[in-house]
C-alpha atoms as one frame of an Amber mdcrd trajectory, in Angstrom:
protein
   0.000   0.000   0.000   2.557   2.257   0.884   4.486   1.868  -3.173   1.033
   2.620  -4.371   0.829   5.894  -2.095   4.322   7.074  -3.260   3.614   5.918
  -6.742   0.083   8.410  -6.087   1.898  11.236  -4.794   4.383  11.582  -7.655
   2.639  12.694 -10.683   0.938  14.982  -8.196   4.294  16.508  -7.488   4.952
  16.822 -11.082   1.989  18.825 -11.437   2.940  20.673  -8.709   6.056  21.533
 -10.435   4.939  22.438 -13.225   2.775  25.034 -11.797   5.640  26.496  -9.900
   7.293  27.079 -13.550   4.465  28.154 -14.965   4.726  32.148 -15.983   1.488
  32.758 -13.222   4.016  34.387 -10.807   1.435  35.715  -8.495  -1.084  35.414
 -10.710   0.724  37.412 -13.670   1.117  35.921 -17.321  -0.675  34.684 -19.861
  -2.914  31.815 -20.058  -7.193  31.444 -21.062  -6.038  34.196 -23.784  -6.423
  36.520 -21.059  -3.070  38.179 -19.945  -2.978  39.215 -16.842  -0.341  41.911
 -14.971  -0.530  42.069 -10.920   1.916  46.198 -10.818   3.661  46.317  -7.312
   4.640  50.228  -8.115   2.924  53.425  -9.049   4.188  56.535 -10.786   2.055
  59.346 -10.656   2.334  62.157 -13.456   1.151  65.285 -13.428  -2.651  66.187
 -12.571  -4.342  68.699 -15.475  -7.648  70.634 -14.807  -9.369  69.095 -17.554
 -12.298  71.858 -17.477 -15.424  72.749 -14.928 -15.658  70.370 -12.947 -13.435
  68.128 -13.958  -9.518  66.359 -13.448  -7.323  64.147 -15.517  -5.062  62.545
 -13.495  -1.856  60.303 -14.832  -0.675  57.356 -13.577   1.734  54.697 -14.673
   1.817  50.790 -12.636   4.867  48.555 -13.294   4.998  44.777 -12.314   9.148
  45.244 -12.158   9.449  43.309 -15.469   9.111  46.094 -17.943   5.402  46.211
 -18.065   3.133  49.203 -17.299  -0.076  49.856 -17.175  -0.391  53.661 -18.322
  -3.733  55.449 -17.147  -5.108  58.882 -17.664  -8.780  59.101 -15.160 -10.895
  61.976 -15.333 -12.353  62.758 -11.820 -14.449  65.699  -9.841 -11.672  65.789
  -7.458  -7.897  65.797  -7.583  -7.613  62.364  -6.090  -9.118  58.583  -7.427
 -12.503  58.120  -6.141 -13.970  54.666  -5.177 -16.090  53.261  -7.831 -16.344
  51.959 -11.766 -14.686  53.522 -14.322 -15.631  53.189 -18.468 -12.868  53.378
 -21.124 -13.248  57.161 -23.130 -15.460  56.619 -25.711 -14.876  60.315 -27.256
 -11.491  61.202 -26.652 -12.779  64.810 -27.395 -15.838  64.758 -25.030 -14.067
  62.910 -21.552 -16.434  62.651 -19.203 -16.505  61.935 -15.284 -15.419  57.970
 -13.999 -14.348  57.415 -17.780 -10.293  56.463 -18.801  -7.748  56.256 -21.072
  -5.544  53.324 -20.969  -3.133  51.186 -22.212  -0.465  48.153 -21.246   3.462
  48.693 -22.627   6.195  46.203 -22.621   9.033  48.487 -22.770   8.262  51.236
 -24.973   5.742  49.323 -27.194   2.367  49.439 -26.850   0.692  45.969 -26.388
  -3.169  47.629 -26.571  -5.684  50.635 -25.721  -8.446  49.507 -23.694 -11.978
  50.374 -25.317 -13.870  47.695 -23.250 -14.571  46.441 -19.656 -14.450  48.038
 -16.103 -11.890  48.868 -14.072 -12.894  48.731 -10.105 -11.209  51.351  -7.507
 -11.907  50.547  -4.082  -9.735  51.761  -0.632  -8.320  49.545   1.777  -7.070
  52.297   4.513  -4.674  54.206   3.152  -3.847  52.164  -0.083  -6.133  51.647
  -3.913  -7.050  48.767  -4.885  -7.531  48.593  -8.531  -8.655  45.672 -10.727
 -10.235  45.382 -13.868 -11.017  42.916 -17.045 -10.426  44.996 -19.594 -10.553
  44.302 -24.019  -7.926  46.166 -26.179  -9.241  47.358 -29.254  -7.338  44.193
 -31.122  -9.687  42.182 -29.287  -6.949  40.861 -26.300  -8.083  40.462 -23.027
  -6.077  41.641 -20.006  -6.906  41.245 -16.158  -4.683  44.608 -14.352  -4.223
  44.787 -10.199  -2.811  46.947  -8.480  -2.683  47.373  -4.548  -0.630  50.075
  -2.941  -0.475  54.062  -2.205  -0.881  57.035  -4.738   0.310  60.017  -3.897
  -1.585  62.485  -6.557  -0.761  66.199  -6.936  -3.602  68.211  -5.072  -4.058
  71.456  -7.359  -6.789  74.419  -6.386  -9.862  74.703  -8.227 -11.742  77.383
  -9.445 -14.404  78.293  -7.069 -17.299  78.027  -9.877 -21.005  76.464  -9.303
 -20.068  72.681  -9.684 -23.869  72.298 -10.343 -24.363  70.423  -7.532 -27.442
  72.425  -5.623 -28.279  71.940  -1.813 -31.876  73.126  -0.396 -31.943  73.539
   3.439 -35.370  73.362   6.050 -35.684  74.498   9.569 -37.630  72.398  12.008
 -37.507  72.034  16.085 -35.616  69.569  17.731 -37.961  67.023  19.619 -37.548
  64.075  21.667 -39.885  61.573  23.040 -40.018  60.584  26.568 -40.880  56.881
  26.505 -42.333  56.818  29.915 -45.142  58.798  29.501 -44.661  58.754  25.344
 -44.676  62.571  24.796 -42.982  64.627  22.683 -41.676  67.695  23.861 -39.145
  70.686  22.222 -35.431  70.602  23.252 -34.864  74.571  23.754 -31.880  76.701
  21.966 -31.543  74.115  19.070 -32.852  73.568  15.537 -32.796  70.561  13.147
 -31.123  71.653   9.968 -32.393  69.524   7.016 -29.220  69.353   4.375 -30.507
  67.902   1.146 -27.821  68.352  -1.747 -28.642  67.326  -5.403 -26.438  66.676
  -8.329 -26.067  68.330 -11.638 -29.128  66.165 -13.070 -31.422  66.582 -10.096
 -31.016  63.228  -8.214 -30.243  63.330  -4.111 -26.083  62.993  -3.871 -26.434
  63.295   0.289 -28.875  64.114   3.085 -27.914  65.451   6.508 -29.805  66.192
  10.119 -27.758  68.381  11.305 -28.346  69.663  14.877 -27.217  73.546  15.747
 -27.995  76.352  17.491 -31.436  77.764  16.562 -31.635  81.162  14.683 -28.344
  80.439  12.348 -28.204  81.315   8.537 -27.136  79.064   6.350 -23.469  80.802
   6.424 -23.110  80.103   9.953 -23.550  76.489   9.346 -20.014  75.521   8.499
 -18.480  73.689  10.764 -17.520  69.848  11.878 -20.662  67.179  12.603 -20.231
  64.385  14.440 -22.553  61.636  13.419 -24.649  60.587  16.046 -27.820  58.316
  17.187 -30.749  60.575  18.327 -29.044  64.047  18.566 -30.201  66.865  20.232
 -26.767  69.067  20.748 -25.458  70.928  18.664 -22.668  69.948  16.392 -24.550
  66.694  15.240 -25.529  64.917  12.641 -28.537  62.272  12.824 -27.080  58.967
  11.854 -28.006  56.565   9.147 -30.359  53.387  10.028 -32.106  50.468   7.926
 -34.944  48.295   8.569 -34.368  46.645   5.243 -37.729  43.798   6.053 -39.895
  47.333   5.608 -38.058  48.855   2.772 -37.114  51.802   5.468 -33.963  53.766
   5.940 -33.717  57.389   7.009 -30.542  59.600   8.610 -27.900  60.159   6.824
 -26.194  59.496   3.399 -24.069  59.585   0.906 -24.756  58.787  -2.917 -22.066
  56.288  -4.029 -20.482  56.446  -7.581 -23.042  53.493  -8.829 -26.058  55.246
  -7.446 -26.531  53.222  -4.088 -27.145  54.890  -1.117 -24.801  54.450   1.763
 -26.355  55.335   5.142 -23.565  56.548   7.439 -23.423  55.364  10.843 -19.785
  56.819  11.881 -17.672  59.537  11.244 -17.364  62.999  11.088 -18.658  65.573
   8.501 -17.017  69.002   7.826 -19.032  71.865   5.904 -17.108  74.395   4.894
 -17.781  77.875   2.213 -15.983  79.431  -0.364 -16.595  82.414  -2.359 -17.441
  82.134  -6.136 -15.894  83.532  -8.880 -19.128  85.906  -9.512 -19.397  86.437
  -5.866 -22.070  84.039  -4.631 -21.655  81.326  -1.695 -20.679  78.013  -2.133
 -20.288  75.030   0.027 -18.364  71.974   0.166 -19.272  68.615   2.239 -16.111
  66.407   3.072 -15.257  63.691   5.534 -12.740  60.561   5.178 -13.197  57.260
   6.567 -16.971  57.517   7.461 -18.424  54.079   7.837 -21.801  53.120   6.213
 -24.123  50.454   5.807 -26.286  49.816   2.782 -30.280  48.200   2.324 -28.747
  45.720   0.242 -26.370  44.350   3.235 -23.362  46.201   2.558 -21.189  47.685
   4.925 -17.643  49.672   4.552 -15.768  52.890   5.119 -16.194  55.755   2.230
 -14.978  59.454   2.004 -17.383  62.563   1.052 -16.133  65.335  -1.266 -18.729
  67.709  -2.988 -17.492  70.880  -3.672 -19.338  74.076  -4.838 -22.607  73.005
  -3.812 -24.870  76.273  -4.675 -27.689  77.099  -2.146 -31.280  76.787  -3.728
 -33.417  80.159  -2.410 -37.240  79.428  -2.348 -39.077  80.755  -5.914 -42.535
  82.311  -6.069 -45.089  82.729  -3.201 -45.891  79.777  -1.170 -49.132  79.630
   0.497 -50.019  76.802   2.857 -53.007  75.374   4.563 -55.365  77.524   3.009
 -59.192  76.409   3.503 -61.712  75.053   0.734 -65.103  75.008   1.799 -66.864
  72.006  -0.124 -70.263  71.498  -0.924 -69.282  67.937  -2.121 -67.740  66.829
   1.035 -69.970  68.829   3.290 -67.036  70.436   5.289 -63.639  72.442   5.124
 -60.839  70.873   3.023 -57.168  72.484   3.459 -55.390  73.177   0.313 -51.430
  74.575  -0.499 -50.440  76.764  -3.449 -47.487  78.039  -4.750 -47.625  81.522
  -6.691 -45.703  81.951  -9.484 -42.974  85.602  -9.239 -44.936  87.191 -11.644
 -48.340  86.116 -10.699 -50.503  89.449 -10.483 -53.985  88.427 -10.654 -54.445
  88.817 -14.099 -51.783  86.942 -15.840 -53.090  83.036 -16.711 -50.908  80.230
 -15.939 -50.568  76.148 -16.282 -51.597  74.349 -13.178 -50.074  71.498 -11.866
 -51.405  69.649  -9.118 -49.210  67.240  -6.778 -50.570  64.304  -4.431 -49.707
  63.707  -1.594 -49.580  60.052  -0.002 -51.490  58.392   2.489 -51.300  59.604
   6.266 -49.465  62.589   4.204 -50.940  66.225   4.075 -51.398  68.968   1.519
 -47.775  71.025   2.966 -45.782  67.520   1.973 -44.423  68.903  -1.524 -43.883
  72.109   0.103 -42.113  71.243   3.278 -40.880  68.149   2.593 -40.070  67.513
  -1.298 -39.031  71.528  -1.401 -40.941  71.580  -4.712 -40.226  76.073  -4.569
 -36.972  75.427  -4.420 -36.971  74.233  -8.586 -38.837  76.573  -9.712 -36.685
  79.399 -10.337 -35.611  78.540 -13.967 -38.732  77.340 -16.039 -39.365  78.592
 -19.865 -43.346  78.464 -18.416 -44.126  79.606 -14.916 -46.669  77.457 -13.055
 -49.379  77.538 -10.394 -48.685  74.239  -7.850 -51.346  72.681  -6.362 -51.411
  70.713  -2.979 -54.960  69.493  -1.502 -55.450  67.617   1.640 -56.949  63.637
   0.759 -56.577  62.139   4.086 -59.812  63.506   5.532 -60.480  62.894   9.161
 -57.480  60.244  10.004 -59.091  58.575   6.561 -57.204  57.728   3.146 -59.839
  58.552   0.390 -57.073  56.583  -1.970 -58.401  59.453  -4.134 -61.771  57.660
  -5.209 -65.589  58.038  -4.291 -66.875  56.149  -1.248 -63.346  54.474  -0.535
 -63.433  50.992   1.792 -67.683  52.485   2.181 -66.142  55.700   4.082 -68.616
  57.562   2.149 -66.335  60.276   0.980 -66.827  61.384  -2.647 -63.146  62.847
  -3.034 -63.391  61.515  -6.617 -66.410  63.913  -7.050 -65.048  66.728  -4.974
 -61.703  66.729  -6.717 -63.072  66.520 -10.694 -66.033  68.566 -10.730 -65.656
  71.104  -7.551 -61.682  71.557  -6.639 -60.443  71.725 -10.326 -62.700  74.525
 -11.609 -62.427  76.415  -8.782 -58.419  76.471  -8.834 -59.074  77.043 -12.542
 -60.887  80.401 -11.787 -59.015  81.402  -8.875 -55.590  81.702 -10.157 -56.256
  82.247 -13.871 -55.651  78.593 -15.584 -54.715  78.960 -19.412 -55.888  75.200
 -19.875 -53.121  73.412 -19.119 -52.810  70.938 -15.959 -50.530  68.456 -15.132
 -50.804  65.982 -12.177 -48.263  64.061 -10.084 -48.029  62.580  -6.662 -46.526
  60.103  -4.478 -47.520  56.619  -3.251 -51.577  57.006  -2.621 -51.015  59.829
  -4.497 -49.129  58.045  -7.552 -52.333  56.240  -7.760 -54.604  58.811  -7.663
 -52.216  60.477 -10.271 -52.468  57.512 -12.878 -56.426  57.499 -11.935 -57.274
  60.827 -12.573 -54.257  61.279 -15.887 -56.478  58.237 -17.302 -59.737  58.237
 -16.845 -59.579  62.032 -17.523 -57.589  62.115 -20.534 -58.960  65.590 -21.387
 -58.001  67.044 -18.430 -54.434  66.601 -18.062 -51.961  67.311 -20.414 -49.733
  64.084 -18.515 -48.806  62.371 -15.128 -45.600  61.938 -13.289 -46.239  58.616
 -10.911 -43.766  58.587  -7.705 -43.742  55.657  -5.980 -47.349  54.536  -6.952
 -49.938  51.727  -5.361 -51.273  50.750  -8.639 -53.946  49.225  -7.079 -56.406
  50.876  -4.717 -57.220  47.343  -2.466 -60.447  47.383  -3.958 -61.848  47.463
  -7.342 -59.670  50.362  -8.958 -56.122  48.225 -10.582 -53.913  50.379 -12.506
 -52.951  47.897 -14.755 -56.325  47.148 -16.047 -56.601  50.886 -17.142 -53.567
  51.108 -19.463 -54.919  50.451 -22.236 -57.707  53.486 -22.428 -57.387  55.317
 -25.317 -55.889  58.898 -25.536 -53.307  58.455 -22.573 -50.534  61.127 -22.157
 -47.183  60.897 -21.790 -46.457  59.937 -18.136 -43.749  58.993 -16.320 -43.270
  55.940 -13.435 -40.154  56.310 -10.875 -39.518  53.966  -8.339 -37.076  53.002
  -5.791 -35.303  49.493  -5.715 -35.553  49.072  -2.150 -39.107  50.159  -2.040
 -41.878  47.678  -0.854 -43.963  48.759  -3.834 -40.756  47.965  -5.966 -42.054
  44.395  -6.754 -45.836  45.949  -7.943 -44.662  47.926  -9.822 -41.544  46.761
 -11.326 -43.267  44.782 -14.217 -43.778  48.097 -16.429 -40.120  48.023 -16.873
 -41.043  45.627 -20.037 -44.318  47.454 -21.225 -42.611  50.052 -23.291 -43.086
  48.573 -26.798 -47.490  49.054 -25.681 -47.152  51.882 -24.001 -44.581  54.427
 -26.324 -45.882  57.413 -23.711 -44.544  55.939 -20.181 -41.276  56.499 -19.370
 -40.105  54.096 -16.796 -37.219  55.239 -13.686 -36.027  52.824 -11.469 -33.038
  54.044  -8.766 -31.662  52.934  -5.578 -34.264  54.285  -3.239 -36.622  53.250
  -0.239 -40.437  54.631   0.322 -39.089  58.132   1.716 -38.819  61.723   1.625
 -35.286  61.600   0.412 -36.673  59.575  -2.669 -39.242  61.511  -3.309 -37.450
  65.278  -2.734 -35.298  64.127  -5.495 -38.179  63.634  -7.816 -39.556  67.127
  -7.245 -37.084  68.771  -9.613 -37.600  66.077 -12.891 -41.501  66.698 -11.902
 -41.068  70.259 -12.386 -38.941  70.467 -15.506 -41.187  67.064 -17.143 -44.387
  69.418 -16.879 -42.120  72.831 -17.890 -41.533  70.984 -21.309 -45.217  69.557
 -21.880 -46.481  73.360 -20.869 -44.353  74.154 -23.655 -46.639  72.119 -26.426
C-alpha cells in the first residue's frame, strides 16, 4: 500500500512543479487568452484641470518586469474616487469615472483599452484597482494593483459645480418613553441638508443639529454623526430596517447610485466664495463608515465641492381652507404663486398628491418643490390638496373601503374649476403625486384624458385594495405621456416593477427605477424632474 501511495503522490508533485514554472508568478502571465499583470509600483504624473468640474489625473503601474499599465482618469476631485470607471469613448468629449488606458512592454504598446471596467476601491490608506479589460485588437487583459498614490492636489476654481443643496428648519424634539410625549429641546434647531447633483437626483442628506436662529453661512463647521441628537454639532445617523423597505438619517450617494447610510464619522461643511461672488459650500469627511439596504457595509470618504444654495421661488401659500359642498365640510389646500403672478396673468396648473397619512404642505415642506422653480421657460401655479380627511385615506376615489367620501367627485367637478378660476388657468394641468397619491395620479391622468396634459407617478400603489387596478386601465385610449419612478428598495418595488417591459405598448410611459426606499429623500429628489417634465409639456 505504501508503493502505491508514493507511486500516487508523484505525478501529483509533477503537477505541482509544473505550476511552480508556470509564468502565473502571483497570478501574472498569460494563459485562457487573457493576460494578466498584478503592478507592485505606481508613478504618478502630473494632474491637469481638464475643465469645470473636472480632473485628468496620470498614472503609470509597473509589475518590475518592464510592463506598465499607463492610465489617464478623469475625476471631480484631484484624487481617485472609489467606484467603476468606463474606457473614453470620445477622446474629445471625456467625461466623469471614464479612462484612457493602455499596457506597454518596454516602450511598445501591447493595446488601448476600449472595453470592460476597471474597479477602484480603498483599503485604509492604499487603492485597490482591478479590472477585465478588451484592447481594441480584441486581447483580453486582467490589471491589479494594490498600494499608495500620492496624486498632486491642485486648487480649483471656485465656480457652481452644479451640484445644488436646499436647506429646512424644524424644532428639535424628543420623546419621553415613559409617559410617550414629545416635547421641544430649547436653543436648538434641526437643519435639514438635502444636496442634489447636476441632473437633479439626491447625492447626500444630513440632520444636522445647531444652534437655533443660524443662517445658512453660519452652518459651516464639523458634525459628528450621532444616534438621536439633540446638541449641537450633530448629525442624525443613518439606520435600515431593510424587512420594511425603510432607511432614514444620513447618506451619501455612491459612484453606482446606491445609497450608503452613514453610521460613523465625522462631517465638515465648509464655504468658499465664487468667482461671480455668490456662496458656495463643500461637504467632506474621510473614513466615514456606512451600511447599505442591500447588506453592505464599509468605510467611504465625502467630497462635494461648490454646492450652490437653492433660495425658495414664487409665493408659497399653505393650509389655506376650501369650503366644499361635495364633502360637506372644510378641506385644506397649499399653493405656490408663481414671481410674476398678479392676478391677471393666466398660468398652467399642476397639481401634486400627496400620499397616504401625508398632508397637503408635503411637496412644500418636505419635497421643497419652490426650491426648482426658479428657472422654467413656463411659470406654473402648484397645487397641494389635503386627501386624508379625518385620520381617513380617500385613496383618491368616491366612497373608498364604504367611508362615504366622494373625493373623486369633490376633486373633478368642484376643486379643479375652482383652482381654474381662482388663479387664472390657461388650460393646461398636469398631475403628479406620491404613493396614494401616484395612484390617484395615474387614476385621474387616465380616466380624464382631457383634463391633463400628462402624469408623473412617484412611488405609486397601482392598485387601490379594492376594485380600482392600474394595470387594467392602461390600455384606455388617448393616454398622455407619463412617467413611473420607483425606488429598488421600495416595498412597492415588486408591484410595480413589471412596467419596466411594457414600453413597446405603451410608447408614452417612461419608466425610472433608482436605488431608493419609500421616503422623503426619494421623493425630494423627484420634485425637480416633476417640475422640468411638466415645464416641457407646458411648452406644447
Amino acid at each position: 500500500m505504501k508503493k502505491i501511495y508514493n507511486l500516487l503522490l508523484m505525478p501529483l508533485a509533477a503537477m505541482l512543479w509544473a505550476c511552480s514554472d508556470n509564468v502565473i508568478d502571483d497570478l501574472s502571465g498569460s494563459y485562457d487568452d487573457i493576460q494578466r499583470y498584478n503592478y507592485t509600483t505606481e508613478t504618478t504624473g502630473e494632474t491637469d484641470k481638464l475643465k469645470k468640474g473636472l480632473k485628468y489625473l496620470h498614472m503609470e503601474f509597473s509589475d518590475g518586469k518592464d510592463n506598465t499599465l499607463n492610465l489617464d482618469v478623469v475625476s471631480r476631485e484631484w484624487t481617485l474616487q472609489p467606484g467603476v470607471y468606463k474606457p473614453m469613448k470620445n477622446l474629445e468629449a471625456p467625461e466623469n469615472m471614464q479612462f484612457f488606458g493602455y499596457v506597454a512592454k518596454g516602450s511598445a504598446t501591447a493595446g488601448i483599452f476600449t472595453e470592460g471596467d476597471l474597479e477602484v476601491n480603498m483599503v485604509g490608506s492604499d487603492y485597490d484597482i482591478s479590472g477585465l479589460l478588451t484592447a481594441g485588437d480584441g486581447k483580453r487583459y486582467v490589471v491589479n494593483y494594490r498600494g499608495p498614490i500620492d496624486f498632486v492636489i491642485g486648487i480649483d476654481d471656485p465656480e457652481p459645480s452644479g451640484y445644488t443643496m436646499s436647506l429646512k428648519v424644524e424644532p428639535v424634539t424628543i420623546t419621553d418613553y415613559t409617559t410617550w410625549q414629545t416635547v421641544v429641546v430649547p436653543g436648538v434647531s434641526k437643519y435639514t441638508i438635502a444636496v442634489s447633483d447636476p441632473s437633479g437626483n439626491a447625492a447626500a442628506f444630513f440632520e444636522a443639529i445647531n444652534k437655533e436662529g443660524l443662517a445658512t453661512e453660519d452652518l459651516c463647521g464639523t458634525y459628528t454623526i450621532a444616534g438621536s441628537p439633540a446638541e449641537p454639532w450633530l448629525i442624525d445617523n443613518g439606520w435600515l430596517v431593510p424587512d420594511y423597505g425603510m432607511a432614514g438619517g444620513a447618506f451619501v450617494v455612491a459612484p453606482d447610485g446606491e445609497k450608503q447610510y452613514i453610521t460613523q464619522g465625522k462631517i465638515n461643511i465648509d464655504k468658499v466664495t465664487g468667482i461671480n461672488g455668490e456662496t458656495l459650500y463643500n461637504f467632506t469627511g474621510e473614513g466615514l463608515s456606512y451600511i447599505t439596504v442591500a447588506g453592505g457595509n464599509g468605510s467611504t470618504n465625502l467630497g462635494i465641492k461648490f454646492v450652490s444654495f437653492l433660495e425658495k421661488h414664487g409665493t408659497e401659500m399653505l393650509d389655506l381652507s376650501f369650503q366644499s359642498n361635495t364633502l360637506g365640510r372644510e378641506v385644506k389646500y397649499s399653493v405656490l404663486l408663481p414671481k410674476s403672478f398678479d392676478g391677471n396673468k393666466q398660468f398652467p396648473v399642476l397639481y401634486m398628491l400627496h400620499g397616504a397619512a401625508g398632508n397637503n404642505n408635503d411637496w412644500f415642506t418636505q419635497g421643497g418643490v419652490a426650491y426648482h422653480t426658479g428657472d422654467l421657460d413656463n411659470e406654473m401655479v402648484i397645487v397641494s390638496v389635503q386627501a386624508t380627511i379625518g385620520g381617513f385615506d380617500t385613496f383618491y376615489s368616491d366612497n373608498y373601503k364604504g367611508g362615504g367620501v366622494k373625493y373623486e367627485s369633490f376633486f373633478i367637478n368642484e376643486f379643479v374649476p375652482a383652482i381654474d378660476a381662482m388663479f387664472k388657468c390657461n388650460g393646461k394641468r398636469g398631475i403628479s403625486g406620491l404613493s396614494m397619491g401616484g395612484f390617484g395620479t395615474m387614476y385621474y391622468g387616465i380616466k380624464y384624458t382631457d383634463m391633463f396634459v400628462g402624469m408623473y407617478a412617484c412611488s405609486p400603489a397601482l392598485h387601490n385594495g379594492e376594485s380600482i387596478n392600474i394595470g387594467d386601465m392602461l390600455g384606455t385610449p388617448g393616454i398622455k405621456p407619463f412617467v413611473v419612478e420607483i425606488g429598488t428598495e421600495d416595498f412597492l418595488y415588486e408591484s410595480v416593477k413589471w412596467l419596466a417591459n411594457m414600453g413597446q405598448y405603451l410608447p408614452m410611459m417612461t419608466y425610472i427605477e433608482r436605488p431608493g426606499a419609500h421616503d422623503w429623500p426619494f421623493w425630494s429628489a423627484c420634485a425637480p424632474k416633476i417640475v422640468k417634465f411638466f415645464d416641457g409639456l407646458f411648452s406644447k
